[in-house]
N, C-alpha and C positions, 0 to 999 in steps of 0.2 A: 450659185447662191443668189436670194431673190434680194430685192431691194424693201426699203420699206416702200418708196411707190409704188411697187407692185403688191406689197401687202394690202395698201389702202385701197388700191384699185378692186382688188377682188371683194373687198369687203363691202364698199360701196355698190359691188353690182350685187352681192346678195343681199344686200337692205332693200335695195332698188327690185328684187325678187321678192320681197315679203312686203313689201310696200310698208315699210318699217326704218327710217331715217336714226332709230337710236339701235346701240348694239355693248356687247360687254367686254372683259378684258379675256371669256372663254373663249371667245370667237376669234379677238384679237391671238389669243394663241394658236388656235389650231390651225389660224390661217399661215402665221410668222414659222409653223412648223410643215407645212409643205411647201410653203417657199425657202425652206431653212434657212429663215431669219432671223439670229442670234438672238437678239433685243427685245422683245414684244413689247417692253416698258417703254421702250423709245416709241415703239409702231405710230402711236399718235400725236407723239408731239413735233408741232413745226412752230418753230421761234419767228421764222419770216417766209415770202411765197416761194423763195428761190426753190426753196427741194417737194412744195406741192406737186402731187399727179396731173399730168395733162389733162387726167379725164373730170379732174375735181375741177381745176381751172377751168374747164370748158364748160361744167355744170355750174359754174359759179358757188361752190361748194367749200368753205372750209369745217374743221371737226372742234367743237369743246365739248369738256368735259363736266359730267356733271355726277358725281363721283358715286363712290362704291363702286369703281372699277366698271362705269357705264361711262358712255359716251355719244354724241350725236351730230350726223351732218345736220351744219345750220346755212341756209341760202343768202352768199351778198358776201360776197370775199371783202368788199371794200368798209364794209363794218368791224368785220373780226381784223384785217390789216390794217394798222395805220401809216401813210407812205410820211418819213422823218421829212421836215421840212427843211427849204434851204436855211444856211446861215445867214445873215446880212454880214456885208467887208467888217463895218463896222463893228463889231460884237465878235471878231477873230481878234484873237489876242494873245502874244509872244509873252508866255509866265516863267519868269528866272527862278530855279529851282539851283538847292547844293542836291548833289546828287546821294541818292540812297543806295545803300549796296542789296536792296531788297525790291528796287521799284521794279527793275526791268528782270529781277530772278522768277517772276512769278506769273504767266498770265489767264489766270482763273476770275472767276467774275467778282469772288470777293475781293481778291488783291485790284482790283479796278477801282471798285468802290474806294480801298485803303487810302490807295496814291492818290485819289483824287478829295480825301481826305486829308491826308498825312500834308498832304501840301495846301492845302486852305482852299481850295478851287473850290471844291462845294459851296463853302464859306463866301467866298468871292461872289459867285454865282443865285447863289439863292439868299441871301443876307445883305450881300455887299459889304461886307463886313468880316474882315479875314482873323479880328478877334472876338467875331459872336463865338458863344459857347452853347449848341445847342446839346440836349442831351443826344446818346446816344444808344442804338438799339439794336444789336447784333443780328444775323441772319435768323430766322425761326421758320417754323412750319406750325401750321395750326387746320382746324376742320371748321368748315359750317355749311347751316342748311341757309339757301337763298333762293328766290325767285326775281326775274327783274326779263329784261326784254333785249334782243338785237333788230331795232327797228321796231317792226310790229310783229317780230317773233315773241314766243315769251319761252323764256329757259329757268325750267326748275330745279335745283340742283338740292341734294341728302349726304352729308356730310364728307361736303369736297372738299380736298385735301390743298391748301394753300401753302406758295412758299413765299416769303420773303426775303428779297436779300439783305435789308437794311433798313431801318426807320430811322427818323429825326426830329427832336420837335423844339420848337421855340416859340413860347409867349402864342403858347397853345396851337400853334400853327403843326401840322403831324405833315411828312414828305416820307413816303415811300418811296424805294430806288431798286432799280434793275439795271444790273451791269452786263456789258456784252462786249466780246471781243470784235474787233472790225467796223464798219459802216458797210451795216445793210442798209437795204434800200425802204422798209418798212421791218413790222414787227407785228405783235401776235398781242392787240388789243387785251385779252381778257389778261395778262402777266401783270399788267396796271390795275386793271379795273375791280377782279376778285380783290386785293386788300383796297382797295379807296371803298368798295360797298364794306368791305370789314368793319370800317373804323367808324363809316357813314352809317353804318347800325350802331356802333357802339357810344355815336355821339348825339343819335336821335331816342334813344333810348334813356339817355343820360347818366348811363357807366361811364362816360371819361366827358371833360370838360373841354374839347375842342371848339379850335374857332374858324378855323377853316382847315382841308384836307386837299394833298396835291402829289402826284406822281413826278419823279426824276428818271429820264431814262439816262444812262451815263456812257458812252461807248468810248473802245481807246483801239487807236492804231498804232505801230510805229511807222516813224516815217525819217530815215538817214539814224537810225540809233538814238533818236527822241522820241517821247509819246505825243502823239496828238487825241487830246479828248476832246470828246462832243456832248454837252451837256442839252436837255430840253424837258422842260417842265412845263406838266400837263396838269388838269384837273377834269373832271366829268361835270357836266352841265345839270347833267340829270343823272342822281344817282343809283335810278332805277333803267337806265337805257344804257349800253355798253358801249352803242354808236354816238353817242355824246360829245367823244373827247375835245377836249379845246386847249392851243397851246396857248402857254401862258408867255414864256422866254425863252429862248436858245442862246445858245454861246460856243466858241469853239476858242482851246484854250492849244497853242502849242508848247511844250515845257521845252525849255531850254536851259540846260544845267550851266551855270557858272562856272 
């Protein structure tokens, strides 16, 4: 049975045959079925560089999406990944929790988000203030058409298909959030950036009355039968360049039940 790096491998050298850098999710199948590889839906997704092909990594090559089941190698890994930044000593911090009999039953990305709700850390963290009340805004999925740029590429995209896993918003401040299990070493820029242009059209526009728009990546490890999360909040500079990102604050919280 093949891998998906060898799915993408091949697909990449038949782009690189047609001299043709975009490709669909037809192609993606027929390839995923001669390597009999279950997934085809997975084939192109990489959340961070660890499971990229050598031959992408060596072409300087990662893939987004730009939807109707189309896709396209874009050039400068170091645009579409972003490497998580250190913590400072300072900004670790030992958070006394009572324990829930739901926190450690569950570890999916929204129960990440939860706990890291449930227990004020977000709150802590982007507020400073463990009794704001911001609203709040369950996981969705939505489509839109965009154009915007990595670097001085330019990526057009027709009704791509976006996920959320959370919003939030306070005194017009909107914070998207993406949860993940573990600390990798980077992440997959466009997971941020498609909703912060979402919202960033929807506040240039002046469908919604924001005042400023900012991404949370939220990660959780265990460490001795406690969670350790890593919190860091980003915004885009430019909300038409994907390569933009800027951090705003980090934090690293470790829960210690009472």
């Amino acid at each position: 049975m093949g891998t998906k790096q060898d799915v993408i491998t091949k697909i990449y050298k038949l782009c690189k045959d047609k001299q043709d850098t975009v490709f669909d999710n037809d192609l993606v199948k027929q390839v995923c079925k001669k390597f009999n590889f279950a997934n085809p839906f997975d084939a192109t997704k990489f959340d961070d560089t660890t499971k990229l092909p050598e031959l992408l990594i060596d072409k300087d090559c990662f893939i987004l999406h730009l939807g109707e089941g189309r896709h396209k190698f874009v050039k400068g890994i170091s645009n579409g990944f972003h490497i998580f930044e250190e913590i400072d000593e300072n900004k670790i911090v030992d958070w006394k929790y009572r324990k829930s009999i739901l926190n450690e039953f569950d570890t999916s990305e929204s129960n990440i988000l939860s706990v890291a709700s449930n227990q004020r850390i977000i709150h802590d963290f982007l507020y400073e203030d463990i009794v704001a009340s911001p609203k709040v805004y369950n996981a969705r999925r939505t489509k839109m058409t965009i154009s915007y740029r990595v670097g001085k590429q330019k990526i057009s995209t027709r009704n791509l298909q976006m996920e959320i896993d959370l919003t939030m918003e306070l005194h017009g401040v909107v914070t998207i959030f993406e949860g993940k299990n573990g600390f990798p070493r980077d992440f997959a820029v466009y997971q941020l950036f498609h909703p912060f242009k979402y919202y960033s059209m929807l506040k240039r526009e002046k469908k919604l009355e924001v005042e400023m728009i900012t991404c949370c990546y939220v990660l959780r490890k265990r460490d001795r039968g406690n969670s350790v999360l890593r919190l860091y909040n980003y915004t885009f500079e430019d909300e038409n360049d994907m390569s933009s990102i800027k951090i705003l604050k980090s934090a690293q919280y470790n829960m210690i039940k009472r």
